[in-house]
NUKOLSE-27374 format. One record per residue (C-alpha): residue number from 1; chain; x, y, z. Coordinates in steps of 0.5 Angstrom, whole numbers, m for minus. Layout:
REM residues N
- num, cadena, c1, c2, c3
- NUM, A, X, Y, Z
...
//
This chain:
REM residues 491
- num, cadena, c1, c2, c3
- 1, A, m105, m146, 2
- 2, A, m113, m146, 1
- 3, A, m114, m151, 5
- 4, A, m115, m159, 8
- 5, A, m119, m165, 8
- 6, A, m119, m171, 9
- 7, A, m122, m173, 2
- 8, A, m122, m169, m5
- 9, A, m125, m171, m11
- 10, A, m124, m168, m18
- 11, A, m129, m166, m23
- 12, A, m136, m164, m21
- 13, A, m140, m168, m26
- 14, A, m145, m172, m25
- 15, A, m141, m178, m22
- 16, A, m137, m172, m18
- 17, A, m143, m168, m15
- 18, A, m146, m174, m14
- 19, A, m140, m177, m9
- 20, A, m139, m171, m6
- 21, A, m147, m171, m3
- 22, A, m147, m179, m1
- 23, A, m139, m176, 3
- 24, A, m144, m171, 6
- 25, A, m148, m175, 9
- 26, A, m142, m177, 13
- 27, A, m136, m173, 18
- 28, A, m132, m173, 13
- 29, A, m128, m166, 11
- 30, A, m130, m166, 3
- 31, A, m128, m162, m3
- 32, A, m130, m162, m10
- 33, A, m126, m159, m15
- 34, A, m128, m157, m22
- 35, A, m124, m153, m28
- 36, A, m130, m149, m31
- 37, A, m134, m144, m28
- 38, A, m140, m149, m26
- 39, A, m141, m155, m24
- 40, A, m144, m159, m30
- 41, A, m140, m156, m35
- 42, A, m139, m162, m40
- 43, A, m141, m169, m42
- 44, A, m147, m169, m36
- 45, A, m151, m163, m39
- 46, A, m149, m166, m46
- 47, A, m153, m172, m47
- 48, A, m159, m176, m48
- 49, A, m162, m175, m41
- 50, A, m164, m183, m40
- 51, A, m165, m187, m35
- 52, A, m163, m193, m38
- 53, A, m164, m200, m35
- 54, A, m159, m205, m35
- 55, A, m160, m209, m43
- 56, A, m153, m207, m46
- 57, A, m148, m209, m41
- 58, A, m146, m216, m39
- 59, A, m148, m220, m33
- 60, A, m143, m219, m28
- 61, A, m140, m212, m30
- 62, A, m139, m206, m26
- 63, A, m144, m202, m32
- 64, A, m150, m207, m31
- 65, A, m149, m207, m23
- 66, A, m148, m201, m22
- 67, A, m153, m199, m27
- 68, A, m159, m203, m24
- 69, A, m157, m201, m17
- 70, A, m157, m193, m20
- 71, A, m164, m193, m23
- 72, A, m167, m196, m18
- 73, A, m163, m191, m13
- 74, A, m166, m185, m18
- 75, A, m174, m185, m16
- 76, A, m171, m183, m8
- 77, A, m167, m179, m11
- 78, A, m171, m175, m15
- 79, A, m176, m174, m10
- 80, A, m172, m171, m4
- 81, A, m168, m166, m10
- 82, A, m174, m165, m13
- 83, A, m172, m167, m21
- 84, A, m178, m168, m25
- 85, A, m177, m174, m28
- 86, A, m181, m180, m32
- 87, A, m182, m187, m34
- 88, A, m184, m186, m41
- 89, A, m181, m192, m43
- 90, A, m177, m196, m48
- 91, A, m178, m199, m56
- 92, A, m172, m201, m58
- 93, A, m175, m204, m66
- 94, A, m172, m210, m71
- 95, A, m175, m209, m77
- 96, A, m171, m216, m80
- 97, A, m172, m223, m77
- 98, A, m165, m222, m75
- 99, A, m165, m216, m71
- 100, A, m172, m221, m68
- 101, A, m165, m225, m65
- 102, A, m162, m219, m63
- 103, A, m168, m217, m58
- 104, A, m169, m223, m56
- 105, A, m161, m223, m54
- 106, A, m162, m216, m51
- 107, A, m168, m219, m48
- 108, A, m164, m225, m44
- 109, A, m158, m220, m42
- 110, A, m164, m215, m39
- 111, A, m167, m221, m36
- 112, A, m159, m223, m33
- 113, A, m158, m216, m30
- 114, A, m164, m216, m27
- 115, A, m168, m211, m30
- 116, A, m176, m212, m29
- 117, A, m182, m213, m35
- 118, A, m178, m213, m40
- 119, A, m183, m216, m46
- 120, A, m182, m217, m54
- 121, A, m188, m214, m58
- 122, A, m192, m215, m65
- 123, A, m191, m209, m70
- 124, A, m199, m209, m68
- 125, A, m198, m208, m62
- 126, A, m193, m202, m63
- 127, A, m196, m199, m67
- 128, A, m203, m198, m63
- 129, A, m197, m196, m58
- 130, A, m193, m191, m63
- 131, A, m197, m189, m68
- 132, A, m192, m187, m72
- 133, A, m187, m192, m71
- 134, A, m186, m199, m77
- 135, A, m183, m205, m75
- 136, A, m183, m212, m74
- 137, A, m183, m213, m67
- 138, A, m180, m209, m61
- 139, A, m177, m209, m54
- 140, A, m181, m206, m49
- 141, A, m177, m203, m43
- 142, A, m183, m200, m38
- 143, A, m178, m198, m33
- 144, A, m173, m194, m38
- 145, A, m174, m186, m37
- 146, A, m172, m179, m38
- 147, A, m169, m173, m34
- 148, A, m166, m166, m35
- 149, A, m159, m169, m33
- 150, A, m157, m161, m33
- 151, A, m161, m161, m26
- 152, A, m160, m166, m23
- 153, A, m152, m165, m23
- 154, A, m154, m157, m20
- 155, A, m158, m161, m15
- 156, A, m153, m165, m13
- 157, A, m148, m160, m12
- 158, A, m152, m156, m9
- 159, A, m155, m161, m3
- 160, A, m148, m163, m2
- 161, A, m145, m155, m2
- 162, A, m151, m154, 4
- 163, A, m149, m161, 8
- 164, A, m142, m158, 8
- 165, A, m137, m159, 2
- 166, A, m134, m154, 0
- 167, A, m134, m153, m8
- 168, A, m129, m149, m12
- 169, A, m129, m147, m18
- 170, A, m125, m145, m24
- 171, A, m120, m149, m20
- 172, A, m115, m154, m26
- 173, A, m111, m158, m22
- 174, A, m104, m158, m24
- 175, A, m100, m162, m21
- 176, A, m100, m167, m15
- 177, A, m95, m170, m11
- 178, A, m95, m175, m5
- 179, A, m93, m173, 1
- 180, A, m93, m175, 9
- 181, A, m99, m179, 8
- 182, A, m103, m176, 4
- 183, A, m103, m171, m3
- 184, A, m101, m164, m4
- 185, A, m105, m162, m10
- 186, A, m103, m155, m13
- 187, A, m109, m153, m18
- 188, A, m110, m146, m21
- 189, A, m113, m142, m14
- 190, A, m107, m145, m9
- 191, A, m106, m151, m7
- 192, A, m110, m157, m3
- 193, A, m108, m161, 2
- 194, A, m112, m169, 2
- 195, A, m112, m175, 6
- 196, A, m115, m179, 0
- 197, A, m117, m178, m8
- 198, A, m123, m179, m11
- 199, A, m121, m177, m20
- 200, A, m127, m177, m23
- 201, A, m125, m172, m28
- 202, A, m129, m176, m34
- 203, A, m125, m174, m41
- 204, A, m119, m172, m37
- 205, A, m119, m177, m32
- 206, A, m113, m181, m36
- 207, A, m109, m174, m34
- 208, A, m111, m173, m28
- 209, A, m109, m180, m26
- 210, A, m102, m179, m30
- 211, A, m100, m173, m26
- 212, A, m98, m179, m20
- 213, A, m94, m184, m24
- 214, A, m101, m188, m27
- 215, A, m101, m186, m33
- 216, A, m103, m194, m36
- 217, A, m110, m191, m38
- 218, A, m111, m188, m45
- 219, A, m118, m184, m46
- 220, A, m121, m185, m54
- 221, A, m125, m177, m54
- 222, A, m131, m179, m58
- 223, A, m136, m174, m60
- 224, A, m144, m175, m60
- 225, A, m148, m170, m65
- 226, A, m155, m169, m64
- 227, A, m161, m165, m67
- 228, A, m167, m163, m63
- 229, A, m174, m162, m65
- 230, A, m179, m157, m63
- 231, A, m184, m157, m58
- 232, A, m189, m158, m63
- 233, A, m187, m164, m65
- 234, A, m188, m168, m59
- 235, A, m194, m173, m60
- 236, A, m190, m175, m66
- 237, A, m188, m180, m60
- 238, A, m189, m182, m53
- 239, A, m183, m186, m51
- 240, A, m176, m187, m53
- 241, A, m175, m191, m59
- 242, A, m169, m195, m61
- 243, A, m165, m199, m67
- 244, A, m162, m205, m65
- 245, A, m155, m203, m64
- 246, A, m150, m203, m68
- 247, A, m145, m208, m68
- 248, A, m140, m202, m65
- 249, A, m137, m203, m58
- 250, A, m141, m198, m54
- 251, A, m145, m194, m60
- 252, A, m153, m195, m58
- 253, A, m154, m192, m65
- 254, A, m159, m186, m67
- 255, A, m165, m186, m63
- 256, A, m170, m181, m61
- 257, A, m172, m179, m55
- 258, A, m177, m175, m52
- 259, A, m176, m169, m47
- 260, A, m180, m167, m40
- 261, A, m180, m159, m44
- 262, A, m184, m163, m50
- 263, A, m177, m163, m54
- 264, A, m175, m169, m58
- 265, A, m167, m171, m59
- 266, A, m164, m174, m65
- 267, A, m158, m177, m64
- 268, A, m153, m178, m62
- 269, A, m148, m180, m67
- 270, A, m141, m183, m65
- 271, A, m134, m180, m68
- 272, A, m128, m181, m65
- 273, A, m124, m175, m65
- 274, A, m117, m172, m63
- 275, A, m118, m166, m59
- 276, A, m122, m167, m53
- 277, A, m125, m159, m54
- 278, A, m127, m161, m60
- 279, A, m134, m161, m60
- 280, A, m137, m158, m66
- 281, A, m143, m161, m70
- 282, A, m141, m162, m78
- 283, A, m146, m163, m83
- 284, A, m143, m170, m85
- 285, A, m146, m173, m77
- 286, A, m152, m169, m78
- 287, A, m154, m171, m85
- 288, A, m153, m179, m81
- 289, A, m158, m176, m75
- 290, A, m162, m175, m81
- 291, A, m162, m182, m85
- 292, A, m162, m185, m77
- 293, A, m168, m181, m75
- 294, A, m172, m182, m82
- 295, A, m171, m190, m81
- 296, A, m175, m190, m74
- 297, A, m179, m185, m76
- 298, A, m181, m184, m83
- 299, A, m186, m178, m82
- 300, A, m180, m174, m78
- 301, A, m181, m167, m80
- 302, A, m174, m165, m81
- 303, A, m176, m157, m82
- 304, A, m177, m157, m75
- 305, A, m171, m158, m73
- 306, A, m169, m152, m68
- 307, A, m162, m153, m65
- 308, A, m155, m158, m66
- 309, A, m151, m159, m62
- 310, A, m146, m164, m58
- 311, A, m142, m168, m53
- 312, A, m135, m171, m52
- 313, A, m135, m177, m49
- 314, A, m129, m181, m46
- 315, A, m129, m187, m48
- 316, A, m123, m193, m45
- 317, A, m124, m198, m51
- 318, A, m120, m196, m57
- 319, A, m124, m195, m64
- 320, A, m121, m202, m66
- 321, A, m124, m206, m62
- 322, A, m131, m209, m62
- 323, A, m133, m211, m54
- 324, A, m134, m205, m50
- 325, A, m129, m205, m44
- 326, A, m132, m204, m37
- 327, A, m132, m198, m32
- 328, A, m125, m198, m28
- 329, A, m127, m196, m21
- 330, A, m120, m198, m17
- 331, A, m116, m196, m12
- 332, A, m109, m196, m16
- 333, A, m105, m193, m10
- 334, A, m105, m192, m3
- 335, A, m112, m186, m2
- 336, A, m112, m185, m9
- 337, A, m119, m189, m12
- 338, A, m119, m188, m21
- 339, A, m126, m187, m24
- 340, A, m123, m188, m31
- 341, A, m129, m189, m38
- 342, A, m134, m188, m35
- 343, A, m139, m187, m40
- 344, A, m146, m190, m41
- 345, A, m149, m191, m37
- 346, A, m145, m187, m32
- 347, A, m151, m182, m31
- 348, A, m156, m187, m29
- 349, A, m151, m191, m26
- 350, A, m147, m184, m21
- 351, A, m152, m186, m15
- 352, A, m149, m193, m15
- 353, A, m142, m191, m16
- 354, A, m142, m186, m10
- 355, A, m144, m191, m6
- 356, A, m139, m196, m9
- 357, A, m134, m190, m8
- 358, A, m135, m189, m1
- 359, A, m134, m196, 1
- 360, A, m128, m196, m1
- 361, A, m127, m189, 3
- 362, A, m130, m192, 9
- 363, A, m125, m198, 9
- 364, A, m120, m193, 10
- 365, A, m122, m189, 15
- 366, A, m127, m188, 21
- 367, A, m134, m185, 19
- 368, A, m140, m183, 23
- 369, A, m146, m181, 20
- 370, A, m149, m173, 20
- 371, A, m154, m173, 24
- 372, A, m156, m167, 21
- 373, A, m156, m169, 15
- 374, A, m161, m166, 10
- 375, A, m163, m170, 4
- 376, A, m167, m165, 1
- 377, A, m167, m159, m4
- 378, A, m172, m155, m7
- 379, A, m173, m152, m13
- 380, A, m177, m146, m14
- 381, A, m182, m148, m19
- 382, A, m182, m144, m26
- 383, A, m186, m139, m28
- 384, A, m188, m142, m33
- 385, A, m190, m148, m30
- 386, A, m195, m144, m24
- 387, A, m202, m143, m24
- 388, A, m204, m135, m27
- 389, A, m206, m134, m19
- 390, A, m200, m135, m17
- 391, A, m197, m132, m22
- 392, A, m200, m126, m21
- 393, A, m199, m127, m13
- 394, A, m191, m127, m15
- 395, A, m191, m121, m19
- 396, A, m195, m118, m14
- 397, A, m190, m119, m10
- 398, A, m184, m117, m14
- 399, A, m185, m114, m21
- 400, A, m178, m117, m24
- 401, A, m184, m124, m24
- 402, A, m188, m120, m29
- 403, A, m182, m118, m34
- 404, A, m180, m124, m39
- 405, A, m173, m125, m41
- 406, A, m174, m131, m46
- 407, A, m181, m131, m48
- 408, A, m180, m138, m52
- 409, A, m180, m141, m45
- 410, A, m183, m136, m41
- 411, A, m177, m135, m37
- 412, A, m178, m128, m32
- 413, A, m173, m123, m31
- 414, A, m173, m126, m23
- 415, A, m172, m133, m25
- 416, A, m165, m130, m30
- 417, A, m163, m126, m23
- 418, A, m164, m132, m18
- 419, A, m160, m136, m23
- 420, A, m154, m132, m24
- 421, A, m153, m131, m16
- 422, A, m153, m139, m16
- 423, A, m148, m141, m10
- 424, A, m142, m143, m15
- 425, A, m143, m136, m17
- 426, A, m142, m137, m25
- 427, A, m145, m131, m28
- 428, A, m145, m134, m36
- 429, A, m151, m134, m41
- 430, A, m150, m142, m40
- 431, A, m151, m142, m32
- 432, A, m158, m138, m35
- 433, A, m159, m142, m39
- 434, A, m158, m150, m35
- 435, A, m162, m147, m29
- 436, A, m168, m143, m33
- 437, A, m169, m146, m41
- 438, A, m167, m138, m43
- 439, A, m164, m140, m50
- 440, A, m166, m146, m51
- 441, A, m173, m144, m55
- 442, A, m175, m145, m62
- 443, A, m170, m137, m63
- 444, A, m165, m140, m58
- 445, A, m163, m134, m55
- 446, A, m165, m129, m61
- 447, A, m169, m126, m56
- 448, A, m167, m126, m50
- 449, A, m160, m126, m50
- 450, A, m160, m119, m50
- 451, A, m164, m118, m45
- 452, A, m159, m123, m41
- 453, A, m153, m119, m43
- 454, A, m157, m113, m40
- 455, A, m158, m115, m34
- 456, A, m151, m118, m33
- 457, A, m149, m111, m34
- 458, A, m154, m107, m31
- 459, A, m155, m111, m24
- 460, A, m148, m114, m24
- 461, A, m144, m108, m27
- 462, A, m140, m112, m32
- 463, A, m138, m110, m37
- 464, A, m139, m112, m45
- 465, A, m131, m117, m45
- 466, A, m133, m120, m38
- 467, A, m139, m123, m41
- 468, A, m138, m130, m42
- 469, A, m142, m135, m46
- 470, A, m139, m141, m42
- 471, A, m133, m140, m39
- 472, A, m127, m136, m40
- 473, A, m125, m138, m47
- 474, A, m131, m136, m50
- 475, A, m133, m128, m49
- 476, A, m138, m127, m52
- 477, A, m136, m120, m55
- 478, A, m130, m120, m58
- 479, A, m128, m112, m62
- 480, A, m131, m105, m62
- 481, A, m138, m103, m67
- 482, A, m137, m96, m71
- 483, A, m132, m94, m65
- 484, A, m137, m94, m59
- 485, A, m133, m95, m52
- 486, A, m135, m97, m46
- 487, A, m133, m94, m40
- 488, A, m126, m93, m43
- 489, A, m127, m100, m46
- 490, A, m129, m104, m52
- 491, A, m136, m106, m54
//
């Protein structure tokens, strides 16, 4: 038995890692359990990183109230996790005299939602705004913004791991059975014993759901495609820009969104698919994302496209219908509270869904608050962002600051070794990766990927096959070069 307490969520995504720090404001023994080695490991580091505003949802849905509630919640939030954000803003263009009408209908649904200063603007007026950007007319959402979605997941694990819950892992669940009143729930790392469920398992929460009994719920895998542009391409826009969208149950279509680093995003597509693993790009969405991109932004250099990459999404509507089902946050038995299709907006709505989940805990059990309870985490500034007198203050004091691993994003040696003691203890190329940028230059990792294999062996005594790329199922070395041995092992 590895353990008991009183509530355990599964899946430490956004959504998870987000209710596990609002239980840890308060006495209640919590664990958070994750499959991967590391928090974040899938849809919420794969996505646009926007903080939306509530025009897509109708009025009196879960995904417009709790999306309102959620960004409203976000600037608090940031602050005491100390995640950048910004409030660049939002134009969703009409190039047509239809798509006039269907602003105008956005316009209405944001207004219902309560969203704040949304304004229908002349192509003029966006033009003096988005140079590069033609269009009849757009809808401008001042308040819309962006965010590393990645760092904002770590932060919430990390705020809830020092305010006392205990966070596993590389710990699948593999069965889970009622018993007295409460939950046994055997995973890979031993067996768990609950008082109350929390599945926020995100593409697997359908599964996870079916281990009891529930198995009414069905997820539809759907895959984003993006591409990002180089750094240099970052005055091409000054805040997102969207397309009307397409007349696609849940699909915003492609859109272009800028990123804190300076990088643009293109995308995503949307492909329903069969494997939930599948998570390749092809060249038929790319060839999409280009089309898409070229209709919003004509002048869209495409020879700086650096990177393609994608996410899948877990979707509840079937492909076939044409108005989007709602998120499902229910207590479907006793002590066991599904979150099942939380998709968009489920980043911008997760501080709104912990506190809608915890309620219904509190309805169940006697809660007190902490005391102690401590709200804030800081960051250690980059390297790359601190002025050349504290730079050479902190290679002063430890020369591993004056010793660049990835030179693209100006990451030091001792910020990769910082990132590979993170408290989760993922020793991966992507757990560098997600807290340092090393990699996600214009070489992406062409450079410092070496280096941070280096490192890897010689200050953590790995050897070649332990090196991961993100977790078990991708070694980053697979057979010997020229009969070299290692130790007695593969190279």
């Amino acid at each position: 038995m590895r353990g008991k307490s009183e509530v355990l969520v599964i899946g430490a995504g956004v959504v998870g890692c987000a209710i596990a720090r609002e239980l840890a404001k308060f006495k209640i023994e919590t664990v958070l359990l994750e499959k991967e080695n590391d928090v974040g490991s899938g849809v919420s580091k794969g996505n646009s990183g926007v903080l939306h505003t509530g025009l897509y949802y109708p009025k009196g849905s879960l995904k417009a109230k709790l999306c309102v509630e959620g960004r409203l919640m976000f600037p608090k939030l940031a602050k005491q996790l100390d995640v950048p954000y910004k409030l660049c803003g939002k134009h969703v263009i009409a190039r047509t005299d239809e798509e006039l009408e269907d602003l105008k209908g956005l316009k209405a649904v944001g207004e219902d939602n309560g969203v704040q200063g949304l304004t229908i603007i002349s192509g003029k007026e966006l033009k003096k705004r988005e140079p590069n950007v033609d269009a009849l007319s757009a809808l401008h959402s001042p308040v819309a913004g962006i965010f590393p979605p990645y760092l904002f997941t770590i932060a919430l694990a990390e705020n809830a791991l020092n305010n006392g819950v205990k966070i596993y892992a590389n710990t699948k669940v593999l069965t889970i059975k009622e018993v007295n009143s409460g939950y046994k729930v055997a995973t890979t790392q031993g067996v768990f014993y609950t008082e109350v469920i929390v599945n926020s398992a995100g593409l697997y929460a359908d599964r996870v759901s079916a281990m009891i009994g529930l198995d009414k719920y069905k997820l539809y895998p759907c895959r984003g495609e993006y591409l990002i542009l180089d750094k240099k391409c970052h005055e091409l826009i000054n805040s997102m820009i969207y397309p009307v969208p397409p007349k696609v149950a849940g699909v915003l279509g492609v859109h272009l969104t800028p990123t804190l680093d300076g990088n643009i995003l293109i995308g995503p597509s949307a492909e329903f698919i069969n494997e939930r693993v599948d998570s390749r790009t092809t060249k038929e969405k790319i060839q999409q994302l280009i089309e898409g991109a070229k209709s919003l932004l004509p002048s869209i250099p495409l020879n700086e496209v650096i990177y393609a990459f994608s996410a899948v999404r877990s979707k509840i509507t079937p492909p076939e219908e044409k108005e989007s089902r709602d998120f499902i946050i229910r207590e479907d038995l006793d002590n066991f509270i599904n979150l099942i299709g939380i998709e968009s907006p489920g980043l911008t709505s997760s501080p709104a869904i912990a506190k809608m989940v915890f309620q219904m805990i509190r309805r169940k059990m006697d809660v007190k608050e902490k005391i102690d309870f401590n709200p804030i985490r800081r960051r250690t500034t980059p390297f790359s962002e601190s002025s050349r007198i504290k730079q050479a203050s902190l290679i002063k004091g430890d020369p591993a600051y004056g010793e660049m691993v990835c030179r693209c994003e100006h990451v030091s040696k001792r910020e990769v070794l910082d990132a590979l003691n993170n408290p989760f203890l993922a020793r991966t190329i992507s757990a560098v990766k997600y807290r340092t940028r090393a990699g996600m230059g214009r070489c992406h990792g062409g450079f410092c990927l070496p280096k941070i294999v280096e490192i890897l062996k010689e200050e953590y005594g790995m050897l070649s096959e332990e090196i991961h790329l993100k977790n078990l199922d991708s070694p980053l070395f697979i057979g010997t070069t020229k009969g070299l041995r290692e130790k007695g092992k593969s190279e």
